[in-house]
C-alpha positions in Angstrom: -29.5 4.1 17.4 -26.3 2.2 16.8 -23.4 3.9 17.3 -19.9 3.3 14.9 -18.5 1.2 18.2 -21.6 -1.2 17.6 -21.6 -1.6 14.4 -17.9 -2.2 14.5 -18.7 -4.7 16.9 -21.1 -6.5 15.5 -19.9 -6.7 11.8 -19.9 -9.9 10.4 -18.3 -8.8 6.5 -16.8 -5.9 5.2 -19.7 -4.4 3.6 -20.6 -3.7 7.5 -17.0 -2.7 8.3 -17.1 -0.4 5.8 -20.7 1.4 7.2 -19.1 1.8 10.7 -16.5 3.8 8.7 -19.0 5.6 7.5 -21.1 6.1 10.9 -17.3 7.1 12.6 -16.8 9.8 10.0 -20.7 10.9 10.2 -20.1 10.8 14.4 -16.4 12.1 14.8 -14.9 13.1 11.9 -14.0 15.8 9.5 -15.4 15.9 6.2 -13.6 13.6 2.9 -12.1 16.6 1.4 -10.6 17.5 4.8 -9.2 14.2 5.9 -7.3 13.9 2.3 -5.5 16.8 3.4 -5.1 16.0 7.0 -4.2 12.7 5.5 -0.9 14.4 3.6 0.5 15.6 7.6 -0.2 11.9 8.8 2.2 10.4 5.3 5.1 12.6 7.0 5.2 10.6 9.9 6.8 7.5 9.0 4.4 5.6 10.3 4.4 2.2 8.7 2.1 1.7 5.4 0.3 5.0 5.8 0.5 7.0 2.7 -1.8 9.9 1.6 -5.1 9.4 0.6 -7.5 11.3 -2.4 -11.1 12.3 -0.8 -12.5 9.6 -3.5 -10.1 6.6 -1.6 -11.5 7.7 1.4 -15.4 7.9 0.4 -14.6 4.7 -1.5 -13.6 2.8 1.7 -17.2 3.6 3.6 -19.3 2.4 0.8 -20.9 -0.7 2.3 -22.0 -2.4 -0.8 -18.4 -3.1 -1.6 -17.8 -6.6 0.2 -14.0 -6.5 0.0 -11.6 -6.1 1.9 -9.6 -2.2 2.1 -6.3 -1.9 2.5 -4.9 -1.7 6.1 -3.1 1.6 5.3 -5.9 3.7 4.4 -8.1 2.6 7.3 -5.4 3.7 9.6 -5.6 7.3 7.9 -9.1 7.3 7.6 -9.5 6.1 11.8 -6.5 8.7 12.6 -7.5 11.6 10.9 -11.2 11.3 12.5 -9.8 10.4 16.2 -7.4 13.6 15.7 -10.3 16.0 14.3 -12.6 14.8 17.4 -9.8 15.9 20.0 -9.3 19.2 18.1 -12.8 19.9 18.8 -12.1 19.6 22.3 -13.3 15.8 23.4 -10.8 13.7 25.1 -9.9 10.8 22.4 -7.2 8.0 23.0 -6.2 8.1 19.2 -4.6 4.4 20.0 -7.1 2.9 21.7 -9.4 3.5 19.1 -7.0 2.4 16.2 -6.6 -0.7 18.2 -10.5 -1.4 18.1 -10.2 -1.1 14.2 -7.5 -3.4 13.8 -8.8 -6.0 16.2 -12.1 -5.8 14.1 -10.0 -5.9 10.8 -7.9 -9.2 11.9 -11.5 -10.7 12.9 -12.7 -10.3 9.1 -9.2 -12.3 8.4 -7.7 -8.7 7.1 -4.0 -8.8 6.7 -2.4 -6.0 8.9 1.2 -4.8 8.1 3.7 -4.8 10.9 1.3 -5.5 13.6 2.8 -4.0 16.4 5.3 -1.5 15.2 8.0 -1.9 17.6 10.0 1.3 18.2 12.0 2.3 15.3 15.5 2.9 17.5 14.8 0.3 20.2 14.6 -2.4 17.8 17.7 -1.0 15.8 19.7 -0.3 19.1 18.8 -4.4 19.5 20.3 -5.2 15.7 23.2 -3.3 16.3 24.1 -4.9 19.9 23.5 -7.9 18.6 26.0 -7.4 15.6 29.0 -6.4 18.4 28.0 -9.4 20.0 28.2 -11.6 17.4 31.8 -9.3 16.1 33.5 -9.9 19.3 32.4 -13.6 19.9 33.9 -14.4 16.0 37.2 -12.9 17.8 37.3 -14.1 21.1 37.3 -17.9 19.3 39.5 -16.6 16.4 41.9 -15.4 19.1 41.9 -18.4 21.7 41.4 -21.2 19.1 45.8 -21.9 18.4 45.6 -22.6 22.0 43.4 -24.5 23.1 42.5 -28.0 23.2 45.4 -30.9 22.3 46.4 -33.5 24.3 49.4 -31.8 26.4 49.4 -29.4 29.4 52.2 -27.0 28.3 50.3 -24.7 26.8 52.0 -25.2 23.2 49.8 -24.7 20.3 48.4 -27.6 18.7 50.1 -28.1 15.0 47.7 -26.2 12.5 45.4 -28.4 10.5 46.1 -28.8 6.7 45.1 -25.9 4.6 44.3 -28.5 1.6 40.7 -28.9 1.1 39.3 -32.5 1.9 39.8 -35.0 -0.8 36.4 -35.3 -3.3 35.0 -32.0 -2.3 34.4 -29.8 -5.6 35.7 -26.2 -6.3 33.4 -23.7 -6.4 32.7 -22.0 -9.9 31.5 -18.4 -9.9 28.0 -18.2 -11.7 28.2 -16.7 -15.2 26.8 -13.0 -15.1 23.5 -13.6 -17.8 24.3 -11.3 -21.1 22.0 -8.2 -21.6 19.3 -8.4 -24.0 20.4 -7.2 -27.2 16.5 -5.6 -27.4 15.4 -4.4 -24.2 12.1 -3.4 -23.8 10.4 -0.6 -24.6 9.2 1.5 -21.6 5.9 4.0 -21.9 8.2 7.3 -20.6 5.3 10.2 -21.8 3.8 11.5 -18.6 0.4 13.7 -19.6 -0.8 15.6 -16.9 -5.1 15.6 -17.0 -7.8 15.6 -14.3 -11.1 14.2 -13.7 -13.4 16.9 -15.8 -16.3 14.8 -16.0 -18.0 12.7 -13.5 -18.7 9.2 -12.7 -22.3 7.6 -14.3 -25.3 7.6 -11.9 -25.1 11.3 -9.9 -21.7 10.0 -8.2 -18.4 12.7 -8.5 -16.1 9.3 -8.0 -14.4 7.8 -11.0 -12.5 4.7 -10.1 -9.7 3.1 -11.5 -9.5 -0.4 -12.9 -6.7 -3.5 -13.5 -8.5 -4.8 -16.1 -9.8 -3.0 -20.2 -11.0 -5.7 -22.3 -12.8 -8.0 -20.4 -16.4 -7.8 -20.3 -17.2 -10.3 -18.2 -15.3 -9.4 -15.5 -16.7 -5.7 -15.6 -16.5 -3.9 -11.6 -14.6 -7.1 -10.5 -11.5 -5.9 -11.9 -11.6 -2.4 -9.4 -8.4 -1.8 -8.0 -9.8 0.4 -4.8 -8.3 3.3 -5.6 -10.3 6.0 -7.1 -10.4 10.3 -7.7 -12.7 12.7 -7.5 -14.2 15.3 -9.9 -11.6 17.9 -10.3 -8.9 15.9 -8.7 -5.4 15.6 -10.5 -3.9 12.7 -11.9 -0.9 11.3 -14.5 -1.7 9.6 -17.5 0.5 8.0 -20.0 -1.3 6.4 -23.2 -4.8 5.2 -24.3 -5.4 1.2 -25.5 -8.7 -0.1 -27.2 -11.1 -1.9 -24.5 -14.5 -2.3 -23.2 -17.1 0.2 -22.8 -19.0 1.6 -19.4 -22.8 3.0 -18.6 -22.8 6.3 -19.2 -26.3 7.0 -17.4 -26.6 10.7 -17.0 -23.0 11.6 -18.2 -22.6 14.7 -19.8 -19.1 14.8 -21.7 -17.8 13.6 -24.5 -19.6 10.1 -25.0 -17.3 9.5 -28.5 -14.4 8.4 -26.2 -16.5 5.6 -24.8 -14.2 2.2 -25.6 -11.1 3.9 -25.1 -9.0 3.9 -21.5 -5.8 5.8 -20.5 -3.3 3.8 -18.4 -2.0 5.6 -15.7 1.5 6.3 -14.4 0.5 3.7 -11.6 -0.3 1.2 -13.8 -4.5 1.4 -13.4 -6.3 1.8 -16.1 -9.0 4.7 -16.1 -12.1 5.2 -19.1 -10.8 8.0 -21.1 -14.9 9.6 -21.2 -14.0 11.1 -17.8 -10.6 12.5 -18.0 -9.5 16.0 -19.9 -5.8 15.3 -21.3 -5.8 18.9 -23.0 -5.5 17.0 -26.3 -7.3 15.4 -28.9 -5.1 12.0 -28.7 -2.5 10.2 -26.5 -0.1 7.2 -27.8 -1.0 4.1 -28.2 0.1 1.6 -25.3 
């Protein structure tokens, strides 16, 4: 049987990235709902593009029928949180070594990796700052020397100062104009409506996810964000717009909301069929 190191191995798309995901959680890790909250402790480390993750983000990124590629960020969680649950239970694990075997196979599918090596956040700024004095006391060892040196005598009198009048047929400078304000700004969506995910997703699935396009038909799943939230799960809405509909398949809520989609304080749009506001209607976007 192949084991998530194989199929990491041998995976030639990201469908197949994402089932060694899936065969490293099965093998070594903890289950979705615990990694989201193991994934919270790991957001407080400052490490570099890793932020916390909903149990539905994380199921999402093991589903090997989606052939695109994840973000960098949440495989780091996701690999971290199962290397750090297999040591707990006692197994020797280089957490590193592993994450390096990820990333290696994420660069091979042409992935984009932020910050690839994460220098050492006070090295590199102990570096900066030395470099800065450097650069300080240079400017003053020539700003210091510079009346005398150079000339054509030996007696060590300064050179006479070169004109302070600025070369004939070179322009002044103008300050750019600072652009007026417009006299109608924009109007900015500021209602914030907590809900959550009451109902769940078509087809037996508890995963709703979350979409950058409404009206397009054509486009349908191809406009997924990859981000998505489970049944029960929290989430900020703002206002609902007019837009396509969705399969309901076995859904059981309330099917007259089908055609209407709330955007979300992160600018995703969700279908309204699966989200309880606490009230009847939201404002128009």
């Amino acid at each position: 049987m192949s084991t998530w190191r194989d199929l990491l191995t041998e995976a030639g798309h990201w469908g197949e990235y994402r089932g060694a995901l899936r065969a490293l959680q099965k093998d070594e890790g903890p289950s979705f709902k615990d990694m989201a909250v193991r994934s919270e402790e790991l957001a407080t480390r400052d490490i570099p593009g890793v932020t916390s993750c909903s149990a539905g983000t994380l199921h999402k990124l093991t589903n090997p029928e989606l052939y695109s590629a994840p973000k960098w960020g949440q495989v780091e969680v996701f690999v971290r949180a199962c290397a750090e649950h297999d040591a707990e239970r006692g197994r020797e694990v280089d957490a590193e070594a592993v994450l390096r075997l990820w990333k290696d196979g994420f660069r091979r599918l042409k992935g984009e990796v932020p910050l690839p090596d994460r220098p050492d956040r006070k090295g590199r700024l102990g570096l900066v700052v030395a470099a800065g004095v450097v650069v300080v006391l240079a400017a003053g060892a020539v700003a210091f020397n510079w009346p005398f040196s150079g000339g054509s005598g030996d007696d060590g009198k300064p050179d006479a100062p070169a004109s302070s009048a600025p070369p004939t047929g070179t322009p002044a400078l103008t300050p750019t104009p600072t652009p007026k304000p417009s006299a109608t700004p924009p109007v900015v969506k500021s209602e914030r409506f907590p809900s959550r995910i009451a109902w769940s997703d078509n087809g037996g699935s508890t995963i709703v996810q979350v979409y950058s396009d409404y009206t397009d038909s054509a486009q349908g799943r191809g406009s997924l964000t990859g981000h998505a939230y489970d049944l029960g799960q929290d989430l900020v809405v703002q206002c609902q717009v007019a837009g396509r509909t969705v399969p309901l398949g076995d859904y059981r809520g309330p099917a007259q909301r089908n055609g209407l989609w709330y955007r979300m304080t992160t600018g995703e749009y969700i279908p309204a069929i699966y989200v309880d506001t606490g009230r009847d209607s939201l404002p128009a976007c």
